[in-house]
N, C-alpha and C positions, 0 to 999 in steps of 0.2 A: 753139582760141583761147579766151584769157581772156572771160569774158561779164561784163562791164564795166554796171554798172544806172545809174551814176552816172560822166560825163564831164566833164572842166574842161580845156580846151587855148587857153593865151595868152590868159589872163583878166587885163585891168588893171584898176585902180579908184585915181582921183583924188580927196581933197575939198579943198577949197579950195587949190587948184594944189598940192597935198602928195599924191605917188602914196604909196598905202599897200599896192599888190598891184604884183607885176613876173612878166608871165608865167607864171603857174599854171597847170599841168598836172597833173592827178589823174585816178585810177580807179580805183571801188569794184569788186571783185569780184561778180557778184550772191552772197547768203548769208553776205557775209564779214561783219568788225567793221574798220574801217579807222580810227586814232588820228590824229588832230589835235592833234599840241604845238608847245610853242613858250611863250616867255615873255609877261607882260603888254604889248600891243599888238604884239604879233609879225604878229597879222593873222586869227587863227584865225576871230571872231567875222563879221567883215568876210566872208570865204570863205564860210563856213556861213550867211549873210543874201543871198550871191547866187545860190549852190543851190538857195538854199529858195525862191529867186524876191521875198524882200523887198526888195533891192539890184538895181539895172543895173548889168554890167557895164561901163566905158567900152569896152572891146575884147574879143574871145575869144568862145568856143563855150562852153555848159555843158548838157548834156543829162540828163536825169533817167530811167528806163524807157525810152529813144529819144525824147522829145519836148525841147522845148530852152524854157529860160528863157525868153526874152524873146519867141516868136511861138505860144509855146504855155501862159502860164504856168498857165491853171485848169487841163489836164491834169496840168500837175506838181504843183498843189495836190494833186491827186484821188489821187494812189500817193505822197503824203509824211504823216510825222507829225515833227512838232516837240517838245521839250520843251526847252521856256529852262532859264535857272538858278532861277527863285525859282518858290516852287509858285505855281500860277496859281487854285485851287478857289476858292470860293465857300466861306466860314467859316463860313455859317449856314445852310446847305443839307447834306444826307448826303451821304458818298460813293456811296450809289448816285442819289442826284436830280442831282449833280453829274454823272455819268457818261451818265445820261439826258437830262438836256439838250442834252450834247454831241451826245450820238448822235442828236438832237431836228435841232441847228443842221446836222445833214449831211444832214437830209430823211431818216432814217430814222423808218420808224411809232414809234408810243408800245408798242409791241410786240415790236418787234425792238430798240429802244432798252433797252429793260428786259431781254433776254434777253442781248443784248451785255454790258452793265453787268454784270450776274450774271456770266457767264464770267471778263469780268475781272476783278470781284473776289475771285473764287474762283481765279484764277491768282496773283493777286499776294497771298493769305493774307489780305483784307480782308473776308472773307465776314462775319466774327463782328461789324465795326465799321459792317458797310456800311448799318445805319439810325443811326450815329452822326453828330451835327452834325463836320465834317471841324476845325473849330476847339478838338476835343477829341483831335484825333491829335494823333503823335506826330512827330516829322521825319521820320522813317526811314516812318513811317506816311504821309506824306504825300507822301513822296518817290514811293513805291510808287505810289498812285493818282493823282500827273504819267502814272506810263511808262503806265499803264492806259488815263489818259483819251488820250495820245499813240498807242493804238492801235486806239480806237474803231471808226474807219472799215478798218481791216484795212491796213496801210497797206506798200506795197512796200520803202519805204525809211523807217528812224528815224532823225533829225538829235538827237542828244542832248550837249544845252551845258552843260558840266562839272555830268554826272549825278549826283555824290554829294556838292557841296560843302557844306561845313556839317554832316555825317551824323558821327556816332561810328561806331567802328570796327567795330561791330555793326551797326548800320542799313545799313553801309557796305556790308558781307560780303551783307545783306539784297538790298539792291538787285541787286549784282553779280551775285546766282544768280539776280534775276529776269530781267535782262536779257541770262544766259547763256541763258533759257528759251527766249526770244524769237527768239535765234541758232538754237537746237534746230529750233525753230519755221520755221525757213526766212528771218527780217528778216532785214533787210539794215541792217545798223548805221555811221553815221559819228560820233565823238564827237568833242568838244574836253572836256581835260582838263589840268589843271596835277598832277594826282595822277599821276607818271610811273607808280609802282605799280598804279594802276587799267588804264591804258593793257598793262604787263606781263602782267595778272590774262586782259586782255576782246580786248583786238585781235589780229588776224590780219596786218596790215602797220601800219607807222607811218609819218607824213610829219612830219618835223621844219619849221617854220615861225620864221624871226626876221627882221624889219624888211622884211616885206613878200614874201621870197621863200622858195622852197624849198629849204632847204639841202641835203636828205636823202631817199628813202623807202627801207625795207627793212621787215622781217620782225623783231620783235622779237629772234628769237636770232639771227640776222645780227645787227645794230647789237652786239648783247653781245656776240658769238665777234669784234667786229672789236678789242673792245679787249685781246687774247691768253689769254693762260692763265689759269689760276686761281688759287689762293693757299691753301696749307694750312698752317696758325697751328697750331703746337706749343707747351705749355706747360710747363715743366719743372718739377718737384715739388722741387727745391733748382735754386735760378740757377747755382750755384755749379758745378754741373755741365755747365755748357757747356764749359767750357774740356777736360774729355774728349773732346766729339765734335768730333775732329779734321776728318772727312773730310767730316761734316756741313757742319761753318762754310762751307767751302768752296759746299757749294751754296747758302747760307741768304744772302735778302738783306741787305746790313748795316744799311740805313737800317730795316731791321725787327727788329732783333734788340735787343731794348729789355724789362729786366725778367724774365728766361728766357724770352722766346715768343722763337720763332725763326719767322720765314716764309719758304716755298717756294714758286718759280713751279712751276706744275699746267699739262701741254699739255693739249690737249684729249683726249676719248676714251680706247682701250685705252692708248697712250702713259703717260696720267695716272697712269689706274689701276695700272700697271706704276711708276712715279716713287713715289706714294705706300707701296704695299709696300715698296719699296727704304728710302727713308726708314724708316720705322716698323720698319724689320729689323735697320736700323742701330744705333737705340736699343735695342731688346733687348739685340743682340751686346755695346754698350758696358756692359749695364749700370745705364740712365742712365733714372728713375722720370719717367714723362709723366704729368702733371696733369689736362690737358684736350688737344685738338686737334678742330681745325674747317677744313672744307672751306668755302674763299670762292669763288664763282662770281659774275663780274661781273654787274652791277647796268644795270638798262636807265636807270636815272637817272644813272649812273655813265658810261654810254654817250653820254645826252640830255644833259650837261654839259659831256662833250668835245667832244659835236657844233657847240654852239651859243658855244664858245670858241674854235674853229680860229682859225689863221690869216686861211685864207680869208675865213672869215665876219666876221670882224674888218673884212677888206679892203671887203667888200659895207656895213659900218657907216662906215669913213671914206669910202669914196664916195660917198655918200649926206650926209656935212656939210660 
């Protein structure tokens, strides 16, 4: 049996007679990374404040390690860590006085607060900054000692709201192996993130979220492999050379064939890899000088766009005005 650390089953949430949650059912794997998407007020934030015990739910079960929201909530404090979106530190305090305070505010000694501190920041590569004022880091620098001070207390499960927004593509990459550590490490990760890419990089399943309900959960490459094959862009070294590859055309999409690329659907697996040779064998026998060629494998954003376009889902937005 799945060993589930984190439960949500038939959870509503009202505010001012506007329901903004319709039956949420979720479960974290314990050790996994579980991805929270979904477009602006889809609901994500709303979900992740009633886990975390900030929010009552009007209806539903939400259990955290086996204790539940609402008649248990300082136990759920005690095996949670939080990190919101905007860094929380203290600007004119060090990263490590920042860290120890925290670890201060959990009733740890001034001993074991200092020795935590040190681990973390030696985990998350802030050793060399950590008697600098934190109002001299960097984003990416301060992103880092969020997830750090977020694990002070050793925490069973990390709530992390959209971890790298604002981050350049380096800080980005920074963060992402810190909080692959973390996974290494045994957490237990829930994120919300509008970075589908981040979600691809770090999660272990995804639950797709739009206007309150759940449209979706699967597994990253589930959601990709639903939207079919793949696509392999050939480029032609003269265009003019299409009009040889007869038997090509034939398999090449047309609403693709634009320029001399030609594009191929790609099945999945040995299939592919067998389709591709074929292709590529073809052009030899012709003749016919290839440019460039690229293998395209669908896109979890690619996937998150149709999901949250359906039909259906459309259906769930007009009954709702």
């Amino acid at each position: 049996m799945v060993d589930s650390i984190v439960q949500a089953h038939g959870v509503n949430k009202t505010f001012d007679k506007q329901q903004v949650l319709y039956d949420i059912d979720l479960a974290v794997e314990r050790g996994s990374v579980l991805a929270l998407l979904g477009p602006n007020g889809a609901g994500k934030t709303t979900t992740v404040k009633i886990l975390t015990t900030l929010l009552k739910p009007d209806s539903g079960i939400v259990t955290v390690d086996g204790y539940d929201v609402l008649s248990e909530p300082d136990k759920v404090r005690g095996r949670i860590g939080v990190v919101g979106q905007s860094v929380t530190m203290d600007d004119l305090l060090s990263g490590l006085q920042n860290l120890v305070m925290i670890g201060r505010l959990y009733h740890f000694s001034r001993k074991d607060s200092v020795r935590r501190a040190r681990e973390l920041l030696e985990r998350f590569g802030l050793t060399d900054a950590a008697n600098r004022q934190v109002k001299t880091y960097s984003g990416g620098m301060r992103r880092r000692l969020d997830l750090a001070a977020g694990l002070i207390a050793s925490p069973s499960v990390l709530f992390l709201d959209e971890p790298t927004t604002g981050l350049d593509p380096e800080s980005r990459n920074a963060a992402w192996e810190g909080i692959r550590g973390l996974v290494r490490g045994g957490t237990t990760l829930l994120l919300t993130t509008q970075y589908i890419e981040e979600a691809d990089q770090l999660a272990d399943a995804v639950i797709v979220i739009d206007h309150g309900r759940i449209i979706t959960s699967d597994t990253p490459a589930n959601l990709k492999s639903s939207l079919g094959s793949g696509r392999l862009d050939v480029s032609l070294a003269d265009p003019a050379d299409l009009s040889r590859l007869t038997a090509l055309r034939a398999k090449a999409l047309p609403a693709e064939i634009k320029e001399g690329v030609l594009s191929f659907a790609i099945p999945d697996g040995e299939a592919g890899l067998k389709e591709i040779s074929s292709i590529l064998d073809e052009f030899l026998r012709s003749g016919v000088a290839v440019k460039d060629r690229t293998l395209q494998q669908p896109t979890l954003e690619e996937a998150f766009l149709q999901i949250i376009g359906t039909k259906d889902n459309r259906a769930l937005v007009e009954e709702r005005s």
